[in-house]
Backbone as numpy.savetxt, mean C-alpha at the origin, in Angstrom:
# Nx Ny Nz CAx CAy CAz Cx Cy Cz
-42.24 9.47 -8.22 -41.68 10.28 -7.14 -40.71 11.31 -7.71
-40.66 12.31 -7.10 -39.47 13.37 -7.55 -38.34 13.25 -7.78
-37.44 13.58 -8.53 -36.58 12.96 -8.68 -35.42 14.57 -7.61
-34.40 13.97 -7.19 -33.23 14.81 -5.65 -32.31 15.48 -6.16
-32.11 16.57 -6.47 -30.43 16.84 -6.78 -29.44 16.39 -6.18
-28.80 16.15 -6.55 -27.67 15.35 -6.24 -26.42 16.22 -5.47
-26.40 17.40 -6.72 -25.19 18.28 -5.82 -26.01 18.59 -4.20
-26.56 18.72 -3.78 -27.29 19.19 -2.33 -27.34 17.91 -1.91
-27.35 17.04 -1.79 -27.13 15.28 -1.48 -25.93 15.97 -0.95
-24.80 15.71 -1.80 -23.61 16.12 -1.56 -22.61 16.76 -0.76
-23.76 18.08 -0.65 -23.30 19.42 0.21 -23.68 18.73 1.47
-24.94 17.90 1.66 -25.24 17.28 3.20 -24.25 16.22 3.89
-23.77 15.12 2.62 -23.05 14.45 2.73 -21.73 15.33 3.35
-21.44 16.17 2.69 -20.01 16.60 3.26 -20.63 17.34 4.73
-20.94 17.99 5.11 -21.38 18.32 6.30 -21.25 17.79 7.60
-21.97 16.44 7.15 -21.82 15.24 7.94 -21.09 14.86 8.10
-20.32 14.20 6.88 -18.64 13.68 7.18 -17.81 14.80 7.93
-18.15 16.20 7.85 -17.18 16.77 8.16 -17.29 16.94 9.95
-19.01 16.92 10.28 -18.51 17.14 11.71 -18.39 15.51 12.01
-18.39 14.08 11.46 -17.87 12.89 12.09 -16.28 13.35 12.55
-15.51 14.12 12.10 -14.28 14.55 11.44 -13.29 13.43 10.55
-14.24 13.01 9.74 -13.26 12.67 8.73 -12.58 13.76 8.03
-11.55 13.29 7.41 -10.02 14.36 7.20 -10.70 15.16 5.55
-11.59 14.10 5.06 -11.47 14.69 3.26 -12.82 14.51 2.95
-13.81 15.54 3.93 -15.41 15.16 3.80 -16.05 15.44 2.02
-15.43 16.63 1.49 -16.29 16.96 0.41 -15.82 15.84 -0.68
-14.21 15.36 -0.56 -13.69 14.39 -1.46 -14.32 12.98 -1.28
-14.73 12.40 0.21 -15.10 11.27 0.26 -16.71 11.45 -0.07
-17.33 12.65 0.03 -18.81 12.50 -0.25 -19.23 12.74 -1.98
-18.26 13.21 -2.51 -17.98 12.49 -4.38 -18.05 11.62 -4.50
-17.09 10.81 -3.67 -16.58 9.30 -4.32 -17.61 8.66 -3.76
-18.46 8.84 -2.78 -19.54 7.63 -2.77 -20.37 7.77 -3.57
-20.84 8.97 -3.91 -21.38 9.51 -4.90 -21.67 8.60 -6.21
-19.98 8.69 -6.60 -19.63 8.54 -7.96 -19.86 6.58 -7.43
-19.67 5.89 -6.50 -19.45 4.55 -6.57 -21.07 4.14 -6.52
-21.84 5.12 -5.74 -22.89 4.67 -6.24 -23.84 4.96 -7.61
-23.76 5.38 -7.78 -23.98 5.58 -9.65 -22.86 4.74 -10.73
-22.08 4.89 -10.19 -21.15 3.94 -10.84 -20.21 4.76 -11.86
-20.02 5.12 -11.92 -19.05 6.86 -12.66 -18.33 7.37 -11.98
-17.14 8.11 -13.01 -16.43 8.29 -12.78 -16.82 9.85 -11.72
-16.14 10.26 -10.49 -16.08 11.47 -10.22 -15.94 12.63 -10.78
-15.08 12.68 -12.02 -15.23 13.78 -12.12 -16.70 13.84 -13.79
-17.57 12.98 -13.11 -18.39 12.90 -14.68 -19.82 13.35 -13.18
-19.61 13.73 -12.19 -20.75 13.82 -11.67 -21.55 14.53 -11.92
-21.19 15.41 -12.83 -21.77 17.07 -12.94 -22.94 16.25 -13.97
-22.45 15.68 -14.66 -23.69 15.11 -15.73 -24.63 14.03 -14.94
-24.96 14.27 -13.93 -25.60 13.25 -13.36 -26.65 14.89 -12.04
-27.77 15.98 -12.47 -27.98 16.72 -12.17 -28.91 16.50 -10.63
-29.55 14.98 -11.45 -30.91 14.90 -10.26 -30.95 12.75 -10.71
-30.86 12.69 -9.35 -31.07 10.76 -9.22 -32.19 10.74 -8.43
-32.74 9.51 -8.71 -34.33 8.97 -8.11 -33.70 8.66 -6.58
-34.87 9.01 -5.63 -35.06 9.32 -4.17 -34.59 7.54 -4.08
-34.59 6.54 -4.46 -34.06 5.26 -3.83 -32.39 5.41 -3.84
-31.90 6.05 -5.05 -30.50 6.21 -5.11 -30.20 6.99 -4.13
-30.57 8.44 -3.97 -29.72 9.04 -3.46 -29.95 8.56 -1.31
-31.23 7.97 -1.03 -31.59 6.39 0.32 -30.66 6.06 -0.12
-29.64 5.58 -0.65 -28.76 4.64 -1.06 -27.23 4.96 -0.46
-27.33 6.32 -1.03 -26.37 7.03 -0.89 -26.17 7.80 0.94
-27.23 8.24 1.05 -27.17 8.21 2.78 -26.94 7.51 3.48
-27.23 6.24 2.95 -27.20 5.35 3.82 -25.36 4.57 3.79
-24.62 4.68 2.71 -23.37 5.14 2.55 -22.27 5.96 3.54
-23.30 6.54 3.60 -22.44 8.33 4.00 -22.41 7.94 5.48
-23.67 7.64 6.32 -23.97 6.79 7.18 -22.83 6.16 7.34
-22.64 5.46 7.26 -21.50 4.21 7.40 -20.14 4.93 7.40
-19.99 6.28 6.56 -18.25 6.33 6.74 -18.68 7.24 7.72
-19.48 8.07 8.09 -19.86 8.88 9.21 -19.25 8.08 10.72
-19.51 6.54 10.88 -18.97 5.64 11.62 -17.03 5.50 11.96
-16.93 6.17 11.20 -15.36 6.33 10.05 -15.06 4.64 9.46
-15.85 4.27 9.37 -15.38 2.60 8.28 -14.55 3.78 7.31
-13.77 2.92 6.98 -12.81 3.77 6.02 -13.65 3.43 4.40
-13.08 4.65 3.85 -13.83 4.64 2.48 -13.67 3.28 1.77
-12.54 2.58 1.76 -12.15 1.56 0.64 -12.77 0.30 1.32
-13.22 0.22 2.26 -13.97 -0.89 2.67 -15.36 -0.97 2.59
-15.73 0.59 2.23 -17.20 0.93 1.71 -17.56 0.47 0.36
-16.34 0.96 -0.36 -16.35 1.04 -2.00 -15.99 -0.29 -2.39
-14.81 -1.35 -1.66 -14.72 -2.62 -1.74 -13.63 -2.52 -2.58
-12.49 -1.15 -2.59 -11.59 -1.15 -3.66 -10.51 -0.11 -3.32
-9.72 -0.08 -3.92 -8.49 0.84 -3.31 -7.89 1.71 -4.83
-7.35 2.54 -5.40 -6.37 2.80 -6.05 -5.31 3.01 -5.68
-4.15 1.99 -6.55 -2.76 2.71 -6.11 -1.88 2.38 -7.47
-1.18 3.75 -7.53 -0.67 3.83 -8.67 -1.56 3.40 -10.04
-1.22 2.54 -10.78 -1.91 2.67 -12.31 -3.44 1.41 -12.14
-3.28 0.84 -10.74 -4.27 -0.27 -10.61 -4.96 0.15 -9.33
-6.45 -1.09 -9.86 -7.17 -0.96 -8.44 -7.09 -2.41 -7.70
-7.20 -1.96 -6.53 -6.70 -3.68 -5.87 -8.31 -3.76 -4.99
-8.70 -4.67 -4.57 -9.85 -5.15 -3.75 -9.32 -5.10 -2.38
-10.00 -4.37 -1.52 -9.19 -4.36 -0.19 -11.35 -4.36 0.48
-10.90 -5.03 1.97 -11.63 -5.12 3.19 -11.52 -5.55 4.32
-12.09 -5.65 4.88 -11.64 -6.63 6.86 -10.58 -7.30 6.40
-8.98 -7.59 7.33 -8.79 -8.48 7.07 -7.52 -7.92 6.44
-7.18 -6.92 5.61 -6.03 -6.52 4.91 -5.96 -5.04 5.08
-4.52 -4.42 5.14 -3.96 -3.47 5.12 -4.73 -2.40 3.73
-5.23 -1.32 4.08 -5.57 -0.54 2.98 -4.23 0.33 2.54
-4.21 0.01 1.19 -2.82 0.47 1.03 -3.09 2.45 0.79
-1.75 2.97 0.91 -2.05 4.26 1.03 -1.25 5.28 -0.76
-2.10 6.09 -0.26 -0.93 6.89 -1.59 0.12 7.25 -1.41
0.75 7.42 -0.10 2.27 7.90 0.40 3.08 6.77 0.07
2.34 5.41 -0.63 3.62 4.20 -0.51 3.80 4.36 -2.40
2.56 4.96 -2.89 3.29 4.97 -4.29 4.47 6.22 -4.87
5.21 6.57 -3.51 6.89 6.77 -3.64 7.31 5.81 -3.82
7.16 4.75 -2.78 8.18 3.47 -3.93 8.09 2.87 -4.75
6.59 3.04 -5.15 6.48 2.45 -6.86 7.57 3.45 -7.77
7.28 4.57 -7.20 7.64 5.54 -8.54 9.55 5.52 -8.52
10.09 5.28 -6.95 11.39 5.07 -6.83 11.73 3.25 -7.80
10.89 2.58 -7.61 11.37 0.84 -8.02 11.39 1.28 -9.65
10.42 1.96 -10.00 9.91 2.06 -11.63 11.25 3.01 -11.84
12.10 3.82 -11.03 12.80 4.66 -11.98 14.56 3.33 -11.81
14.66 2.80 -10.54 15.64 2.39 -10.37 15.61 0.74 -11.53
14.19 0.66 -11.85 14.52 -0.41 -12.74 14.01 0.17 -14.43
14.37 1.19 -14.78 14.08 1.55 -16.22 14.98 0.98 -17.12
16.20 0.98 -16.54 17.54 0.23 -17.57 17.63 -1.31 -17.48
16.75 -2.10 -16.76 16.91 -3.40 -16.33 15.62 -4.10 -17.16
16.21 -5.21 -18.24 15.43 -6.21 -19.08 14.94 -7.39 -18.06
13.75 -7.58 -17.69 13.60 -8.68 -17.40 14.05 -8.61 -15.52
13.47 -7.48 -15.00 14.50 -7.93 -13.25 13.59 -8.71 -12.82
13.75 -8.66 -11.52 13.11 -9.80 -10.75 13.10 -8.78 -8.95
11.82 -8.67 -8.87 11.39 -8.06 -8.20 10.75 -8.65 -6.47
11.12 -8.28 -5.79 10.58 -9.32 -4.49 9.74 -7.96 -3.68
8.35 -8.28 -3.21 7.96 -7.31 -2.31 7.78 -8.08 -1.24
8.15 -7.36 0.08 8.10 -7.85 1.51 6.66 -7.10 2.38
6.20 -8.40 2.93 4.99 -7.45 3.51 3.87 -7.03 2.49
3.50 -7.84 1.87 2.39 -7.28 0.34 1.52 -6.85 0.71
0.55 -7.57 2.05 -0.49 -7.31 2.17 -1.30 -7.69 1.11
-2.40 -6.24 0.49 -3.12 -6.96 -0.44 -1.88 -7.17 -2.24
-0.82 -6.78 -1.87 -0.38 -6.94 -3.25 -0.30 -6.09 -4.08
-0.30 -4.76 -3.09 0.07 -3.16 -4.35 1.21 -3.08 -4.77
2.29 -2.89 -3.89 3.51 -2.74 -4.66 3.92 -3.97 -5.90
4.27 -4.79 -5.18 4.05 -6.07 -6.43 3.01 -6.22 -7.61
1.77 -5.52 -7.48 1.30 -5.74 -8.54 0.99 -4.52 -9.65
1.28 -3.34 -8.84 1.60 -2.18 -9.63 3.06 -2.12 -10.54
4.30 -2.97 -10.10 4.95 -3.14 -10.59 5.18 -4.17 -11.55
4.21 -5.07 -12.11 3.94 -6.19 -12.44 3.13 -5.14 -13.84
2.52 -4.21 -13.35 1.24 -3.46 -14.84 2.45 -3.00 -15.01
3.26 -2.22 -14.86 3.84 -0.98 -15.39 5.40 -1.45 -15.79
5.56 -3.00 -15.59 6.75 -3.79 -15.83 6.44 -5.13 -16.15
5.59 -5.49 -16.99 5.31 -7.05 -17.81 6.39 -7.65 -17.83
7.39 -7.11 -18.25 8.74 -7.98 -18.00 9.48 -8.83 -16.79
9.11 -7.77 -16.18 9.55 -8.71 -14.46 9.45 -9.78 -14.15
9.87 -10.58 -13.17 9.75 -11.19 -12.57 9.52 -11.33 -10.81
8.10 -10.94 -10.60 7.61 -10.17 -9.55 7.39 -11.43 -8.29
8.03 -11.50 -7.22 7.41 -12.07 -5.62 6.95 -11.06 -5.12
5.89 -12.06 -3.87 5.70 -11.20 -2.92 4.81 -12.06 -1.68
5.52 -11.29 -0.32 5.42 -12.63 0.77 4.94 -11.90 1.50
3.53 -12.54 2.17 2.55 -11.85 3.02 2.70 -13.26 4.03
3.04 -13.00 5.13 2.39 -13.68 6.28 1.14 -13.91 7.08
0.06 -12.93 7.44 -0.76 -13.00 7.80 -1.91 -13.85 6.54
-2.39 -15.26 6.70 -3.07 -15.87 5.92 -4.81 -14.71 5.39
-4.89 -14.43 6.28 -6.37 -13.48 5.58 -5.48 -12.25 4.71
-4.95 -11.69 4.88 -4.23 -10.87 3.99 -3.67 -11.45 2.81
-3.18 -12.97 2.64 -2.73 -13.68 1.85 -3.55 -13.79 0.97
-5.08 -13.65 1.10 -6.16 -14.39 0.48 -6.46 -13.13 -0.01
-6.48 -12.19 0.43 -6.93 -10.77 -0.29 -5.48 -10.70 -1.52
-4.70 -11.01 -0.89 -3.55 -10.71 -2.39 -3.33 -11.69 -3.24
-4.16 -12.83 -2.94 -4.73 -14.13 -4.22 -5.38 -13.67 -5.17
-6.70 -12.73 -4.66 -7.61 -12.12 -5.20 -6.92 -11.50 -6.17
-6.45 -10.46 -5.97 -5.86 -9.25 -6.87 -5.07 -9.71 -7.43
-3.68 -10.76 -6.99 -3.46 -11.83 -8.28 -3.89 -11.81 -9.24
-4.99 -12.77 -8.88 -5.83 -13.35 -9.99 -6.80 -12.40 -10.67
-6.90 -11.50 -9.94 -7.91 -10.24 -11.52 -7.29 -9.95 -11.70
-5.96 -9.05 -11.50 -5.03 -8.79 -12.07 -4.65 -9.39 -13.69
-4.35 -10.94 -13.45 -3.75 -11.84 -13.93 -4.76 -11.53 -15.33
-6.31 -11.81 -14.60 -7.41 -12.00 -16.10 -7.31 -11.11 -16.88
-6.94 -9.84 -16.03 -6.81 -8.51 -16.89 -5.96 -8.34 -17.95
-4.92 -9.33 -18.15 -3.55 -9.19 -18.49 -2.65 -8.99 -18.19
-2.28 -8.58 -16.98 -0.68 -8.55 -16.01 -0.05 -9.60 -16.35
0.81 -9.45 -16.19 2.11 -10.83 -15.68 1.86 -11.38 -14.18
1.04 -12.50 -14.36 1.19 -12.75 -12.67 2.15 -12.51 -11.77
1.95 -12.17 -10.29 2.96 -11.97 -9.54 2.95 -13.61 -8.59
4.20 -13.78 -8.29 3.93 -15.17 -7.49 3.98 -14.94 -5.91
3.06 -15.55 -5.38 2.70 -14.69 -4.03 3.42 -15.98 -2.93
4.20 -15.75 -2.08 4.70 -16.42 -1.23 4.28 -16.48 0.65
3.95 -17.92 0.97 3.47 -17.25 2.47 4.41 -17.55 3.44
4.63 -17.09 4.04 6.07 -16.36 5.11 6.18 -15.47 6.01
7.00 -15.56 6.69 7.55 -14.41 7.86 8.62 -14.03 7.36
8.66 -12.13 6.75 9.92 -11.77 6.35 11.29 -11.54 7.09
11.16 -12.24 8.49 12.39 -12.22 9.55 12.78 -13.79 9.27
12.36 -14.62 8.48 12.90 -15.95 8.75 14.21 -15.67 7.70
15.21 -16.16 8.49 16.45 -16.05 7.68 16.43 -17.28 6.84
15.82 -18.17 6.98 15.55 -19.75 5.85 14.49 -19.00 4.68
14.19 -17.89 4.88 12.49 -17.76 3.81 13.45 -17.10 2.26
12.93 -18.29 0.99 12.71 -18.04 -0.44 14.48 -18.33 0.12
15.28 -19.23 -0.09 16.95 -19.14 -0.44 16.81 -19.38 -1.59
16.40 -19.48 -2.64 16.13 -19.88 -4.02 16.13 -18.00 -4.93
16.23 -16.78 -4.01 16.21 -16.00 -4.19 17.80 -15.34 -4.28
18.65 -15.64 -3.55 19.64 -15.68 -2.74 20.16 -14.71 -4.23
20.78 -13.71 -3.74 21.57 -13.27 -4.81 21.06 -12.62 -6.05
19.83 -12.55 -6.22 19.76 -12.73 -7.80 18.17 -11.35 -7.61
17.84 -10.55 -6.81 16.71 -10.32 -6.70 17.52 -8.96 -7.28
16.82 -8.14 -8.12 17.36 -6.38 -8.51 16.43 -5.60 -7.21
15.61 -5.77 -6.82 14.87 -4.72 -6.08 13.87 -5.44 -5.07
14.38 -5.49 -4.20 13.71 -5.43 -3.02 12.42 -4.45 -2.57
11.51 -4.43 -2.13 10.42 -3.24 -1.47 9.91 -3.88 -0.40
9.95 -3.06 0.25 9.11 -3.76 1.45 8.46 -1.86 2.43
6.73 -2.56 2.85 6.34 -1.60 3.43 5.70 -2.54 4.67
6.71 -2.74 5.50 6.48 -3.34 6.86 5.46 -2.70 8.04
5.29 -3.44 8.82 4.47 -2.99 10.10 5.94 -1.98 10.74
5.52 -0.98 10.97 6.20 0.20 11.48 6.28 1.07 13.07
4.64 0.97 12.52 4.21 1.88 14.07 4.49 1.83 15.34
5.03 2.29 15.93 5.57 2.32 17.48 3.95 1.89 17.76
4.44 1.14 19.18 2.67 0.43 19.48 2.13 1.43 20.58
2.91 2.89 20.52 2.47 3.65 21.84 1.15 4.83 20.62
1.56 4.87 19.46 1.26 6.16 18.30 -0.38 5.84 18.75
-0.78 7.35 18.60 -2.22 7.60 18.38 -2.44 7.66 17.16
-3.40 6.54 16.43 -4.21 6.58 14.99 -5.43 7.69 15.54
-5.22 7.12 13.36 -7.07 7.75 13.42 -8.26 6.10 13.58
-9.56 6.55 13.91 -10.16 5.32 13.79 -10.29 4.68 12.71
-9.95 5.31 11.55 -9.97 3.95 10.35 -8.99 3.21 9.96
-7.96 3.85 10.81 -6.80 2.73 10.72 -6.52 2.27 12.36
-6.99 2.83 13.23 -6.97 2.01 14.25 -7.79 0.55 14.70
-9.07 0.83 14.28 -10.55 0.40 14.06 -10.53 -1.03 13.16
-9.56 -0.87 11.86 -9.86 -1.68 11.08 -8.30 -2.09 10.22
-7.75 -1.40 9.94 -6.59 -2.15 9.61 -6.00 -3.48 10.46
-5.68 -4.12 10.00 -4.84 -5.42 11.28 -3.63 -5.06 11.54
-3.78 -5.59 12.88 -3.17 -4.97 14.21 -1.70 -5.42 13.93
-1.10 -6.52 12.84 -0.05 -7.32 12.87 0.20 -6.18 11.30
-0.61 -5.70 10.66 0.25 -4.56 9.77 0.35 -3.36 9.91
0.20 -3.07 10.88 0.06 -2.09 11.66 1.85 -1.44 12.82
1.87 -2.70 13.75 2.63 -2.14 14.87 4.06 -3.16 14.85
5.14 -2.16 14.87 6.49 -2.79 14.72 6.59 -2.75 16.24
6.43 -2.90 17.21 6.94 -3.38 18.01 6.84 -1.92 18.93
7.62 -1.70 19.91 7.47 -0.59 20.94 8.08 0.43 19.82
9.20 0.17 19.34 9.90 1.00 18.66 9.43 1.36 17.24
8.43 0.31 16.88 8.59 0.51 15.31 9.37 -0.33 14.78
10.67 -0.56 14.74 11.64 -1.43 14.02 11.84 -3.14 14.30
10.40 -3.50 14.92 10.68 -5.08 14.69 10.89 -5.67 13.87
10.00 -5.44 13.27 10.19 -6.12 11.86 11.33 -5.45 10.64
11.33 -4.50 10.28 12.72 -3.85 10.25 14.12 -4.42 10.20
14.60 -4.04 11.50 15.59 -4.98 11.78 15.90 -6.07 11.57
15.42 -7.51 11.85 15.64 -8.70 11.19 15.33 -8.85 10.01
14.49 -8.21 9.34 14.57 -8.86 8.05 15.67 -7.80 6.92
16.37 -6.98 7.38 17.54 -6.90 6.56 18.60 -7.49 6.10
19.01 -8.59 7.29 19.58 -9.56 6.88 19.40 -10.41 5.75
17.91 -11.04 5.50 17.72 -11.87 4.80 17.62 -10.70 3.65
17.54 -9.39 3.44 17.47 -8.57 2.39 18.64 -8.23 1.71
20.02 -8.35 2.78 21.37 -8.44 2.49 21.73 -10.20 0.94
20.89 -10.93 1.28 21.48 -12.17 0.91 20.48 -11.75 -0.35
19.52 -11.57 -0.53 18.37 -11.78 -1.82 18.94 -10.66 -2.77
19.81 -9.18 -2.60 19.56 -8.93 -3.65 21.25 -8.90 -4.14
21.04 -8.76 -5.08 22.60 -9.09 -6.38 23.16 -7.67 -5.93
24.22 -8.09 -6.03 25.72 -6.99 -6.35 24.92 -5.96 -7.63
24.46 -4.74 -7.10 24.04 -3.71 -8.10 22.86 -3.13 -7.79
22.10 -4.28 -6.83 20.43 -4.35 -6.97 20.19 -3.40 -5.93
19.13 -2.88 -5.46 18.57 -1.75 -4.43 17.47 -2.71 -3.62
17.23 -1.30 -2.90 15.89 -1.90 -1.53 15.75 -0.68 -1.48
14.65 -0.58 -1.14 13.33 0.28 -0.38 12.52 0.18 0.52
12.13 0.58 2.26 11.59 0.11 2.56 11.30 1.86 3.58
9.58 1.52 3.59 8.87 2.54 4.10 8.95 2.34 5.48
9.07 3.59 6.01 9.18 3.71 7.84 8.21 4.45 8.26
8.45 4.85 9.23 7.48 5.67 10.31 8.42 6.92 10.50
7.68 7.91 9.92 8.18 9.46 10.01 8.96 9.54 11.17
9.39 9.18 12.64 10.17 9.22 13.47 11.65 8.33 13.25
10.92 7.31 11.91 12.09 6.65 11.75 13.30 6.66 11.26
13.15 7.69 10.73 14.58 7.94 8.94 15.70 7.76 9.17
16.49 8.45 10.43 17.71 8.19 11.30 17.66 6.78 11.39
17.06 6.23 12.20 17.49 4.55 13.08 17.48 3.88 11.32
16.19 3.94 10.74 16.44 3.23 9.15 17.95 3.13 8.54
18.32 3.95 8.65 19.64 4.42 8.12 20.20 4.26 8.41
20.74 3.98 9.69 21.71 3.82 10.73 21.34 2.20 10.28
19.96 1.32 10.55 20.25 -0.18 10.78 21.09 -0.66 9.18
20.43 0.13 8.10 20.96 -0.15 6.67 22.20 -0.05 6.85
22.86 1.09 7.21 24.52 1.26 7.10 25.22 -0.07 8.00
24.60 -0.52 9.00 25.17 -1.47 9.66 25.60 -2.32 8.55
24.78 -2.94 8.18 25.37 -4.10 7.05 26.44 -3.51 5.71
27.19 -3.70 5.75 28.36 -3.45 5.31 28.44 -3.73 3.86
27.30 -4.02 3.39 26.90 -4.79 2.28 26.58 -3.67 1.23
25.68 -2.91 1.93 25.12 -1.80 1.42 25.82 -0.74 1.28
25.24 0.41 0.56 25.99 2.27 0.01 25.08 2.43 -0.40
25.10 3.82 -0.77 24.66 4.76 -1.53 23.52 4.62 -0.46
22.67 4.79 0.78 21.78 5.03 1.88 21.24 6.26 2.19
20.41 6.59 1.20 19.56 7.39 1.03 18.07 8.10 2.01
17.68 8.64 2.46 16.64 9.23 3.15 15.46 10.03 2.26
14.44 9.24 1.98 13.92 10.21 1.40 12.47 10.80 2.06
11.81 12.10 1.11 10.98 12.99 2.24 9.56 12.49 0.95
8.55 12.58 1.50 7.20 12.68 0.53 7.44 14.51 0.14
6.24 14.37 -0.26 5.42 15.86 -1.23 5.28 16.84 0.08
4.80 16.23 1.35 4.32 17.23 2.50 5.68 17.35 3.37
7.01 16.75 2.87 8.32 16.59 3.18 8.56 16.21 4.62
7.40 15.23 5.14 7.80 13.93 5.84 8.73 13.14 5.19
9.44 12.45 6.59 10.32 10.96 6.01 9.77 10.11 5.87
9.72 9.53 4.50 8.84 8.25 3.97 9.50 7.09 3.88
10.60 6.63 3.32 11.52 5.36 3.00 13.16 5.72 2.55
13.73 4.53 3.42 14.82 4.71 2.75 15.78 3.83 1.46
16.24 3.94 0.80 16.63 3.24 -0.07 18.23 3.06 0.14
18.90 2.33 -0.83 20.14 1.71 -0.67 20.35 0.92 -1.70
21.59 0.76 -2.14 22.19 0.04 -3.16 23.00 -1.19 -2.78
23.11 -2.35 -3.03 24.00 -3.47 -2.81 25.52 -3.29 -3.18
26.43 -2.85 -2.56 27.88 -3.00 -3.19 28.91 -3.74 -3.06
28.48 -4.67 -2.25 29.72 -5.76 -2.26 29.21 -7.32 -2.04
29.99 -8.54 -2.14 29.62 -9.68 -2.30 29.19 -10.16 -0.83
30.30 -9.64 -0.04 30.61 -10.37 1.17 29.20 -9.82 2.82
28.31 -10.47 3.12 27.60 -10.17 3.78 28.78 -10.42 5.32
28.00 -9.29 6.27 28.46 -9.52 7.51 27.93 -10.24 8.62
């Protein structure tokens, strides 16, 4: 049989995606591209013409995010920061706007031998385990409550782990329980946490309405359920010196700031903006012993 060009595959693929209105048609009709051949994207050019079952293969792909299934549940994989994590039904697809706080944890712990790292809300285990490749030294937690999400950040654990990481130790919990990890109490350098946020009134798109879970998803009417109580227990975990980070909802940056300053514990309460200079997370430093 004849063998298809591929770039014109491509050009159809994006077409399609574009009137489904997915946001990044010509970028997502590469990457299926490239996942089905198995190569890298930008090596597609050497790949001129594939046999008519591949590029059936590949429609039938395109098909599916046309549905808007989100890409990483197509591909069965996510990138964030220097790793790839396994994401599908069932767990939070992590995003590229959260590797600001990799890149904030990695600069606030460059002078620190050996910290000890706690992520809140792991989900599948990006922040914790991107900080785990790019910091062997650490000493990395991380506490997911929802049990199917727990099991997706076992996974990535454990390849992680085969790969050579420093395992991260994964904890199961509710990050509002003021009893959760006291064995932490004091001694943590960096806190992260990228909590359920979303006001439960916000209009998504369908691949995160559709398929993300609904419990990593929505903070409450306001956004700040989860938020709010678990600063407390974030007040007690980290040491006199140590920081926190925790990602909000672009409406949030004010109230973030305002609940951080409450605790009396904290300074230096920072606001920061992404690349498209939305409010992404705010950070904070620990400065005194005495919690309120």
């Amino acid at each position: 049989m004849e063998r298809v060009p591929l770039r014109l595959e491509i050009v159809e693929a994006t077409r399609v995606l574009a009137e489904a209105g997915v946001a990044s048609p010509a970028v997502d009709a590469e990457l299926l591209a490239a996942h089905v051949l198995d190569t890298p994207r930008g090596r597609l050019g050497l790949t001129p013409l594939v046999d008519p079952a591949v590029a059936e293969r590949f429609r039938a792909l395109v098909a599916r995010r046309a549905e808007r299934i989100p890409l990483q549940h197509i591909v069965g994989s996510a990138a964030f920061g220097p790793i790839e994590l396994l994401v599908g039904p069932g767990v939070f697809t992590p995003r590229p706007e959260t590797e600001h706080l990799l890149e904030y944890a990695l600069r606030v712990l460059e002078s620190r031998p050996r910290p000890v790292v706690l992520d809140l809300c792991t989900g599948s285990g990006a922040l914790a385990l991107a900080v785990a490749a790019e910091r062997p030294d650490a000493v990395v937690h991380a506490v997911e409550r929802d049990p199917a999400a727990l099991a997706w950040a076992r996974r990535n654990v454990d390849r992680r782990a085969e790969l050579g990481d420093t395992p991260v130790r994964l904890h199961h919990g509710d990050v509002t329980d003021r009893a959760l990890l006291p064995f932490l109490d004091g001694s943590v350098d960096l806190v992260l946490a990228n909590p359920p946020y979303v006001p439960e009134d916000a209009e998504l798109e369908p691949e995160v309405r559709d398929h993300d879970p609904h419990a990593a998803l929505f903070g409450g009417p306001d956004g700040l359920a989860v938020i709010e109580p678990m600063l407390g227990s974030i007040a007690r975990w980290v040491r006199v010196g140590g920081h926190l980070a925790i990602e909000h909802d672009d409406s949030h940056a004010d109230g973030v700031v305002a609940l951080v300053r409450r605790r009396s514990v904290f300074g230096d309460v920072v606001a920061h903006r992404d690349l498209a200079g939305r409010p992404r997370y705010v950070s904070a430093t620990r400065v005194t012993r005495a919690a309120r």
